[in-house]
C-alpha positions as a printed Julia matrix, in Angstrom:
407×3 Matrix{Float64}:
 171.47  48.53  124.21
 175.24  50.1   124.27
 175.66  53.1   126.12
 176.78  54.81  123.38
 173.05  53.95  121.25
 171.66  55.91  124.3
 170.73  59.61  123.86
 172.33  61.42  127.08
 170.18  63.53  129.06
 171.95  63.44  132.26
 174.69  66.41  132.02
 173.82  68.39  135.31
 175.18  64.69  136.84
 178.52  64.34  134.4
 179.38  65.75  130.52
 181.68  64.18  127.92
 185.19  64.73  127.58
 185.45  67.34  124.55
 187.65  65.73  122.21
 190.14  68.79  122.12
 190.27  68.94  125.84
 191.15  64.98  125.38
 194.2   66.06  122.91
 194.94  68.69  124.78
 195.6   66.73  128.05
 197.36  63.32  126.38
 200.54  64.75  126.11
 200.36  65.25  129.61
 200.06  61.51  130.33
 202.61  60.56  128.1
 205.24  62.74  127.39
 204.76  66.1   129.06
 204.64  64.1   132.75
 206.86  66.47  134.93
 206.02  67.61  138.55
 205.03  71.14  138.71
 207.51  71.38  141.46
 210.57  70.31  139.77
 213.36  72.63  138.47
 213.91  70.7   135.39
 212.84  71.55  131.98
 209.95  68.76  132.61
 208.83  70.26  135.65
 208.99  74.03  133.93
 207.01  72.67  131.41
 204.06  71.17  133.21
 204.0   74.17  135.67
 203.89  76.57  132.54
 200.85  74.53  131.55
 199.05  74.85  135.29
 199.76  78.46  135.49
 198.09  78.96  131.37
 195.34  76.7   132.9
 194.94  79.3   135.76
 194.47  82.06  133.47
 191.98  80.74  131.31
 190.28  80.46  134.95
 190.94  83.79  135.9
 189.76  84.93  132.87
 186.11  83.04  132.68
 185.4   84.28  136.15
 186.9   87.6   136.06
 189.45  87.43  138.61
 193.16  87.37  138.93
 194.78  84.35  138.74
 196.44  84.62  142.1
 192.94  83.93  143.14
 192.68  80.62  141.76
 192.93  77.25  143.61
 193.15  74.08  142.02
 191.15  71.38  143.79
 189.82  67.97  142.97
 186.45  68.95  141.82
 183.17  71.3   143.11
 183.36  69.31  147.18
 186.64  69.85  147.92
 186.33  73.85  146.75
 182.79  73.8   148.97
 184.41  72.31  151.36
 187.58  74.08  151.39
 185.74  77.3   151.25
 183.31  76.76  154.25
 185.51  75.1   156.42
 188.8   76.9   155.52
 187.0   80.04  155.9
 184.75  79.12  158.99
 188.16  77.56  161.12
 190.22  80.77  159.95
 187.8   83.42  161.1
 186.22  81.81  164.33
 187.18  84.77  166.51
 185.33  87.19  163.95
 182.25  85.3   164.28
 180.16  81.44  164.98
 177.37  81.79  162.54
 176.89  80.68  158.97
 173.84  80.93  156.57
 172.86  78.83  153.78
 169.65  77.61  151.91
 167.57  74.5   152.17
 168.33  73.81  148.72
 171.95  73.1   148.95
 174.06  70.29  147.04
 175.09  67.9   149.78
 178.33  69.26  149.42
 177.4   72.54  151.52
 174.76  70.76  153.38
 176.61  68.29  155.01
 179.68  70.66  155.41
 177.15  72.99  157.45
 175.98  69.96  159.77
 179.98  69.04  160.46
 180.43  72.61  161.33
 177.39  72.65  163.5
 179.17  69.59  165.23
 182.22  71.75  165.9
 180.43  74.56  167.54
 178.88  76.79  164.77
 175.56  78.07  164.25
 174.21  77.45  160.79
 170.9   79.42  159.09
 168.9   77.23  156.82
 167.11  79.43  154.77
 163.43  78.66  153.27
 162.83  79.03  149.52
 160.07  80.3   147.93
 157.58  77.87  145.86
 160.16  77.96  142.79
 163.28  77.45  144.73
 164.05  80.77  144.91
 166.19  82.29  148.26
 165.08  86.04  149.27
 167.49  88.89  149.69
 165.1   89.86  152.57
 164.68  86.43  154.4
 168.6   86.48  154.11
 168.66  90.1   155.85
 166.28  89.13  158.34
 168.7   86.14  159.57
 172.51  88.09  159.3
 173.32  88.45  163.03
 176.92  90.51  164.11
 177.56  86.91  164.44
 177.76  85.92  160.83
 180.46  85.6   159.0
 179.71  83.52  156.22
 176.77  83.28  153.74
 177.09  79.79  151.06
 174.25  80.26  148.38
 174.54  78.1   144.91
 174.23  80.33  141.82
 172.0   77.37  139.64
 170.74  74.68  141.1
 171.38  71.68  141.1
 167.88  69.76  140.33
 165.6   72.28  139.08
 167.42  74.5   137.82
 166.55  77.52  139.41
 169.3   80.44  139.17
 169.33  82.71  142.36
 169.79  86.36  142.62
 173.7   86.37  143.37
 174.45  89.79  143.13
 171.75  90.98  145.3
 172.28  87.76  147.87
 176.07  89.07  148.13
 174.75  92.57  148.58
 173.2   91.73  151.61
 175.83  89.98  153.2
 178.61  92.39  152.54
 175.88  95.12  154.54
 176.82  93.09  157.54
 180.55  92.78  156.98
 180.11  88.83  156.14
 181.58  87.28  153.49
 179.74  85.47  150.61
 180.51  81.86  148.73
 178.03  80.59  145.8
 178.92  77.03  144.59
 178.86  77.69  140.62
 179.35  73.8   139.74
 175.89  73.99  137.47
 176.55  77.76  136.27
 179.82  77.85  134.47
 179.35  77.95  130.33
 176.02  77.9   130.9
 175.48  81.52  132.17
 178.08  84.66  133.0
 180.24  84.89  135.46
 182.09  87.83  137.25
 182.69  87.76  140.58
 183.87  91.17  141.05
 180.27  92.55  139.15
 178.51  90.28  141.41
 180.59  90.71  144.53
 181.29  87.12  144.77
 184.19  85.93  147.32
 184.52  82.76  146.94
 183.7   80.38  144.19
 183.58  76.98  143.03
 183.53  74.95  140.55
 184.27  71.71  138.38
 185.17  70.5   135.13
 183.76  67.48  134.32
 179.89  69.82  134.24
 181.23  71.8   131.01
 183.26  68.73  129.29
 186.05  68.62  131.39
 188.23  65.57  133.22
 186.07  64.26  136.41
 188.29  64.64  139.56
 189.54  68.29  139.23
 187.69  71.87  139.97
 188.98  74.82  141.0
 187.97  77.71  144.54
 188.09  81.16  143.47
 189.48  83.09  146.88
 189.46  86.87  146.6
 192.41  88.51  147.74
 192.83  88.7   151.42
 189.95  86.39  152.37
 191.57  84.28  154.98
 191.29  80.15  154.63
 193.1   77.68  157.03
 193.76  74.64  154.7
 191.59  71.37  155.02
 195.18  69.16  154.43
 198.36  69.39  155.28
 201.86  68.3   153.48
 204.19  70.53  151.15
 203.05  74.47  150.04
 201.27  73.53  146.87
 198.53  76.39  145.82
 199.17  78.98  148.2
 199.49  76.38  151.15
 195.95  75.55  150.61
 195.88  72.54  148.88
 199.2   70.41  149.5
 199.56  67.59  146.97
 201.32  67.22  143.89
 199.22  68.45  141.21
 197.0   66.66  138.51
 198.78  68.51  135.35
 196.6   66.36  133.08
 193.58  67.52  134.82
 194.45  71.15  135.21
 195.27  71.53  131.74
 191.57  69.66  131.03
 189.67  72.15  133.0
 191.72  74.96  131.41
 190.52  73.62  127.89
 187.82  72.78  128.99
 186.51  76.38  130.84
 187.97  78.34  127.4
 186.37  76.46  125.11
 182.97  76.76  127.37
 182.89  80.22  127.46
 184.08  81.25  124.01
 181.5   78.83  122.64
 178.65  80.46  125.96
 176.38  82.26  123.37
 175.9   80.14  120.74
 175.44  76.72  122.83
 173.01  78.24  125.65
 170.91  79.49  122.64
 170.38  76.24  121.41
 170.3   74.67  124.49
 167.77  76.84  125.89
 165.44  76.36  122.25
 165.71  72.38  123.26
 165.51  72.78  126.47
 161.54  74.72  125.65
 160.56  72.37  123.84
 161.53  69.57  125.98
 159.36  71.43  129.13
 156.6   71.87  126.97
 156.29  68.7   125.64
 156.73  67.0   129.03
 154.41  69.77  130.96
 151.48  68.49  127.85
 150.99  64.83  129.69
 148.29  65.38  132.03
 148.93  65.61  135.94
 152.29  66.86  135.59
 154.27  70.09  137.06
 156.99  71.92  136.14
 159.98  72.05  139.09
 161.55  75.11  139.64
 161.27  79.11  137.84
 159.73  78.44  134.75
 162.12  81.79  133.2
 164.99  82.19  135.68
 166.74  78.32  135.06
 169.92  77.06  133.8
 169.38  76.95  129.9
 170.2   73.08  129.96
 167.68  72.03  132.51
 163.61  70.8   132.49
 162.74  69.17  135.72
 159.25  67.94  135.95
 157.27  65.38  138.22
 154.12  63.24  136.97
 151.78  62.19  139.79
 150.86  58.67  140.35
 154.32  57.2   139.02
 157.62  56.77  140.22
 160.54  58.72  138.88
 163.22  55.61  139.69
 160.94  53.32  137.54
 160.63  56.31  134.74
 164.2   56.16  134.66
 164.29  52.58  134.0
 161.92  52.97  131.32
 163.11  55.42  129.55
 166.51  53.94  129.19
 164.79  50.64  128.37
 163.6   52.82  125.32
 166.88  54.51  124.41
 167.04  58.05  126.88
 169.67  58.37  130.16
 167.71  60.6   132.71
 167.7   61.0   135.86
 165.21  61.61  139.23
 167.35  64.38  140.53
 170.87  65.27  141.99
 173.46  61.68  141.03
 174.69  62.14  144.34
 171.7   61.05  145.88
 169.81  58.99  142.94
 170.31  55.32  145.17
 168.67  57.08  148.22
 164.75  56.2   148.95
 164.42  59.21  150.9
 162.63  62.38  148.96
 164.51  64.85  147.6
 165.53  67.43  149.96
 164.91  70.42  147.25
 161.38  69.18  146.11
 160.59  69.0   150.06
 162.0   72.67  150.9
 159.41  73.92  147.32
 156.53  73.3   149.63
 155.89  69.88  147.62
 154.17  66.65  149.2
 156.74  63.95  150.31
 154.65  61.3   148.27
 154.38  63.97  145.45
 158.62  64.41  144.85
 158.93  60.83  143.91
 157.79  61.17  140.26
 160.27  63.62  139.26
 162.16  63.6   136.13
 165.28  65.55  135.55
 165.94  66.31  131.62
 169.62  68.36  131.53
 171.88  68.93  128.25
 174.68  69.74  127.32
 176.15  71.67  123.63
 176.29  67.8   122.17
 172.29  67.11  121.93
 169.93  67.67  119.34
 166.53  68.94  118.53
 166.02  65.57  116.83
 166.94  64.06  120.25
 164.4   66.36  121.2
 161.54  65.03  118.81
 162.37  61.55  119.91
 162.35  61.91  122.9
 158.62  62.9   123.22
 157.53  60.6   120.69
 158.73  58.27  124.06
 157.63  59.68  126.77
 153.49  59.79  127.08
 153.19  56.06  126.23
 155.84  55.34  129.15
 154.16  57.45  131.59
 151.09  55.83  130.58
 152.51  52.68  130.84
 153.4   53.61  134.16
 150.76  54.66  135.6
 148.39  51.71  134.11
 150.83  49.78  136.58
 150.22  52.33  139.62
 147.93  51.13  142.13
 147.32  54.71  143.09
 144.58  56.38  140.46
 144.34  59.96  142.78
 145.32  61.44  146.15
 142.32  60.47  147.36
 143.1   56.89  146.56
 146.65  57.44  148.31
 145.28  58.81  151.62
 142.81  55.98  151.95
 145.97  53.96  152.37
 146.39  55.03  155.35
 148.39  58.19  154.65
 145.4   60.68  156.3
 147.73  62.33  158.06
 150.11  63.73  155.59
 149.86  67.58  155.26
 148.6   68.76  152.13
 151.19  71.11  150.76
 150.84  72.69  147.44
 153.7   74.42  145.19
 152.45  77.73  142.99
 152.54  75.55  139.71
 150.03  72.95  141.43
């Protein structure tokens, strides 16, 4: 089966190009080519189009657009923001704070910064992946400096309380990032209502180019810059910039939120029936807040399968889904979100990950669970494991039982 015969269910991990973001980048290949940094009519021209990309920004987030940094997608900005921030401000303060539920991104930014002499705060999430504005008080020291909590998740979909998060830290004097990769066209933004800092995000989650994001940097937060070469964005980000890209994510990030109200409604009507129909097979569980998710996302988990051979199947029949976060779908370990919900280790392996995007259909929808009971049957007629009990017997009596709210 060609890709393109396959219904795409996989946008939290990568969207398609709109076709006017595609025309509206071309010329920028072709004809349009000119260095930003030039003082030619070329290079006029393509820094004209950066600085109209900037704007549109600016004016989905509600900042200025001398807060704007181009990047090359949602790791750079995390990392640019953590680091830059955490390097620039070390006399201020050592300690950091984060959640357990993290994209890698921050994560593994966090342990590198551990390496180099900070302290980071891992905080615990309740059973639907939710971070509390009071286990975040209870952990700001005069030490801290820095608080990184993602506005959607990733996986399940869970959307945190931002405003009130960034309360908190600004009662201590610290400064607070949220990694928005998941959230932009999909909910809104405004980082001065929310009393956001610092901000990322990238365009290839709301039909954008892959390979180009942007950091939203309040005025006056200090960053030292991760690389170093000519004074490109502030001095933040030397290296001559992708026009084509930058004009993509501009497109791309006006079109998203001028089209916000109308797509997340039908999203979010797909996106209901989807959970229910999945949460109707037997022995399953719903991931994350069943009301307070991204309007794209159904993450559930069957027992006695595997989510990796659900996967498989379900393409098999026609459906690209995934297990979890791409970043981490080729890893046997479990996933580090299901583990921080409270959920068994053997338990987070038959998750299924359902995201869309403004391009499916309720008819996708229909089809989709026309599919989906006979494969998990399928699957589990294969299983050697019937029940828990059958699992422990194994030789797995040791494993603490651990139960999530939906269980």
């Amino acid at each position: 089966m060609k890709p393109e015969q396959v219904v795409y269910f996989d946008n939290s991990a990568t969207t398609a190009v709109d076709p006017d973001v595609m025309t509206e980048m071309t010329p920028y290949f072709l004809q349009r080519y000119g260095n930003a940094s030039s003082l030619h009519r070329y290079g006029m021209d393509a820094y004209e189009a950066m600085e109209h990309s900037r704007e549109n920004v600016a004016k989905a987030l509600g900042s200025s657009p001398k807060e704007i940094l181009f990047t090359s997608g949602g790791t750079e900005s995390d990392n640019l923001a953590l680091q830059g921030f955490a390097f620039a401000n070390r006399k201020k303060g050592g300690h950091i704070i984060t959640s357990a539920i993290e994209h890698h991104a921050i994560l593994h930014t966090c342990e590198f910064l551990e390496k180099e002499g900070f302290s980071v705060t891992y905080l615990p999430v309740g059973p639907e992946g939710i971070v509390s504005p009071d286990s975040l008080r209870n952990a700001m020291t005069d030490e801290t400096i820095l608080v990184s909590i993602m506005m959607a998740n990733n996986e399940i979909g869970t959307i945190q309380p931002i405003r009130e998060l960034a309360a908190v830290a600004h009662e201590k004097g610290a400064l607070f990032h949220t990694d928005a990769v998941q959230s932009v066209g999909k909910m809104p933004i405004d980082v001065v209502r929310d009393g956001v800092d610092m901000l990322s995000l990238a365009a290839h989650k709301f039909h954008g180019p892959k390979g180009v994001g942007a950091l939203y940097v309040k005025k006056g937060v200090q960053l030292r810059p991760l690389t170093y070469g000519g004074g490109h964005e502030r001095g933040l980000r030397p290296s001559t910039e992708n026009i084509p890209g930058i004009v993509g994510l501009g497109k791309a990030i006006e079109l998203a939120i001028s089209r916000m109200e109308n797509d997340t409604a039908r999203m979010r009507s797909i996106r209901d029936k989807l959970m229910n129909g999945a949460l109707d097979i037997p022995d399953s569980f719903l991931n994350g807040h069943r009301e307070k998710r991204l309007c794209n996302n159904v993450h559930v988990r069957y027992d006695f399968i595997e989510g990796e051979s659900l996967v498989m199947h379900l393409d098999m029949a026609g459906f690209a889904t995934s297990t979890g976060s791409a970043c981490s779908s080729k890893s046997l370990e479990p996933s580090h979100v299901l583990t921080a919900l409270g959920i068994r280790k053997e338990r987070t392996h038959g998750s299924l990950r359902i995201t869309l995007s403004r391009l499916n259909t309720q008819e996708e929808a229909d089809r989709f669970l026309q599919v989906l009971p006979a494969v998990v049957g399928k699957l589990r007629e294969m299983s050697p494991i019937k029940s828990w009990d059958d699992y422990e017997i194994t030789g797995n009596e040791e494993e603490e039982e651990c139960h999530t709210a939906n269980e």
